[in-house]
C-alpha positions as CSV (number, residue, x, y, z in Angstrom):
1,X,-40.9,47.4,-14.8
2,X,-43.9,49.8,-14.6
3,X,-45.9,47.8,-17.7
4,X,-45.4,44.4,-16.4
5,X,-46.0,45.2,-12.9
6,X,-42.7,44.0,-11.4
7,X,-42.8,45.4,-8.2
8,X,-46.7,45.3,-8.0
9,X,-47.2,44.6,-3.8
10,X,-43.7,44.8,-2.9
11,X,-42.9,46.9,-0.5
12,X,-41.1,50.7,-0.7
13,X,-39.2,52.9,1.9
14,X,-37.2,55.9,1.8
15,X,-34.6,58.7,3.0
16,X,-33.0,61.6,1.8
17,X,-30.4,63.5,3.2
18,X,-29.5,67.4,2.4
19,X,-26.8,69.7,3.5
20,X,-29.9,71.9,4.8
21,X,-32.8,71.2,7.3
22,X,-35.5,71.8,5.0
23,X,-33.3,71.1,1.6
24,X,-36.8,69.4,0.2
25,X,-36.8,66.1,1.6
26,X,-40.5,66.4,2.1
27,X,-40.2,66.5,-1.9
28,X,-38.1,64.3,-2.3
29,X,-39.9,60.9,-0.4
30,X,-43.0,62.3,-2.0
31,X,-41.8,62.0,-5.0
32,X,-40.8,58.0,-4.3
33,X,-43.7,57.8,-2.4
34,X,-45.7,58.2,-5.8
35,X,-43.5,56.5,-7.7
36,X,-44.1,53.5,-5.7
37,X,-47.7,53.8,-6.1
38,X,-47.4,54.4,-9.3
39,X,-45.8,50.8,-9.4
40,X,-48.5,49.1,-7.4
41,X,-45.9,49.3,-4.4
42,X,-46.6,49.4,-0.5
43,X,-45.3,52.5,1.0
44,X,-44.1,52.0,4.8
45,X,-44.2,55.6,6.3
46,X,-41.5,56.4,9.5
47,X,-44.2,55.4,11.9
48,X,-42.0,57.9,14.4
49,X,-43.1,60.8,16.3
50,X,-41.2,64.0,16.0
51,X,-39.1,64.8,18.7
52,X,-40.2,68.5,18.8
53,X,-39.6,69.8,22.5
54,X,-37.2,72.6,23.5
55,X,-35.3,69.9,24.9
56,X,-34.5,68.0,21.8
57,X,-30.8,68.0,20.1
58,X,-29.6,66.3,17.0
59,X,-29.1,63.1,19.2
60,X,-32.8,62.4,19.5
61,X,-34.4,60.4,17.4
62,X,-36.8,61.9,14.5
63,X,-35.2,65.3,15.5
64,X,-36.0,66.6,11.7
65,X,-39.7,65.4,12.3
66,X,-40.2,62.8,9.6
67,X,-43.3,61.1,8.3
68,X,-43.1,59.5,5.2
69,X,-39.6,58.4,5.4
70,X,-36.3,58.9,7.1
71,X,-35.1,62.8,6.6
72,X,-31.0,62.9,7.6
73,X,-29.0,65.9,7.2
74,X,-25.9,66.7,7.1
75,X,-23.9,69.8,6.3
76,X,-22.1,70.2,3.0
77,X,-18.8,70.0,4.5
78,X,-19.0,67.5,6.5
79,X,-17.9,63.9,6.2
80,X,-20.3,60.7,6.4
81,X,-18.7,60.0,9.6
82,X,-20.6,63.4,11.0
83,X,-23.9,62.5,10.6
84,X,-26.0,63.4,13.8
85,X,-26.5,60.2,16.0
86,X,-30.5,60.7,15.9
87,X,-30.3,60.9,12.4
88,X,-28.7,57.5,12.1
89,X,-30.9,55.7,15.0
90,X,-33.8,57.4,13.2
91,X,-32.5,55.4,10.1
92,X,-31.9,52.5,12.1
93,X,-35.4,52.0,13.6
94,X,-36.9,52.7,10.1
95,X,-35.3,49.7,8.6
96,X,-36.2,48.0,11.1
97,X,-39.5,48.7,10.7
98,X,-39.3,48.4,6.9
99,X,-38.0,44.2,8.0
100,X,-41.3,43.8,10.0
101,X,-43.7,45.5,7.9
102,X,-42.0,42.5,5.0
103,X,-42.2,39.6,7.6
104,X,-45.7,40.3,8.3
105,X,-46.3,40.3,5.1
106,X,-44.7,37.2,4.1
């Protein structure tokens, strides 16, 4: 793919999810980040601001404090069904965002 410049100008997104908050997801969409510029790929970042206030719970949206992609997590134990509700709306409004960033593009 990389040699014949398949995905050259298409367009790249990510998330990661780890049992921990940190667990490396900075890492982690780095890593696809570069791999999609490596590919000649367009790299939509969250476009989210952190919600980083005493008063902010694992309900809120961007809760983790995301840039370059979606960042979920979720404890090792725990089921896909208990994955905080701002982690999933956070998820949510990135696809959507992903969809208009194509559109426009098209």
């Amino acid at each position: 793919m990389w040699a014949k410049r398949a995905w050259q100008d298409k367009v790249f997104g990510g998330f990661t999810n780890s049992a921990s908050f940190n667990g490396d997801k900075q890492v982690t969409l780095i890593w696809m980040q570069t791999l999609a510029a490596q590919h000649g790929g367009i790299w939509v970042s969250l476009g989210l601001l952190p919600a980083n206030t005493k008063q902010a719970d694992r309900n809120d949206i961007n809760t983790l404090g995301g840039s370059i992609g979606a960042l979920v997590q979720t404890p090792a134990d725990a089921s896909v069904d208990e994955i905080p509700h701002g982690d999933i709306e956070t998820v949510k409004i990135y696809v959507a965002r992903i969809s208009e960033i194509i559109n426009k593009l098209d």
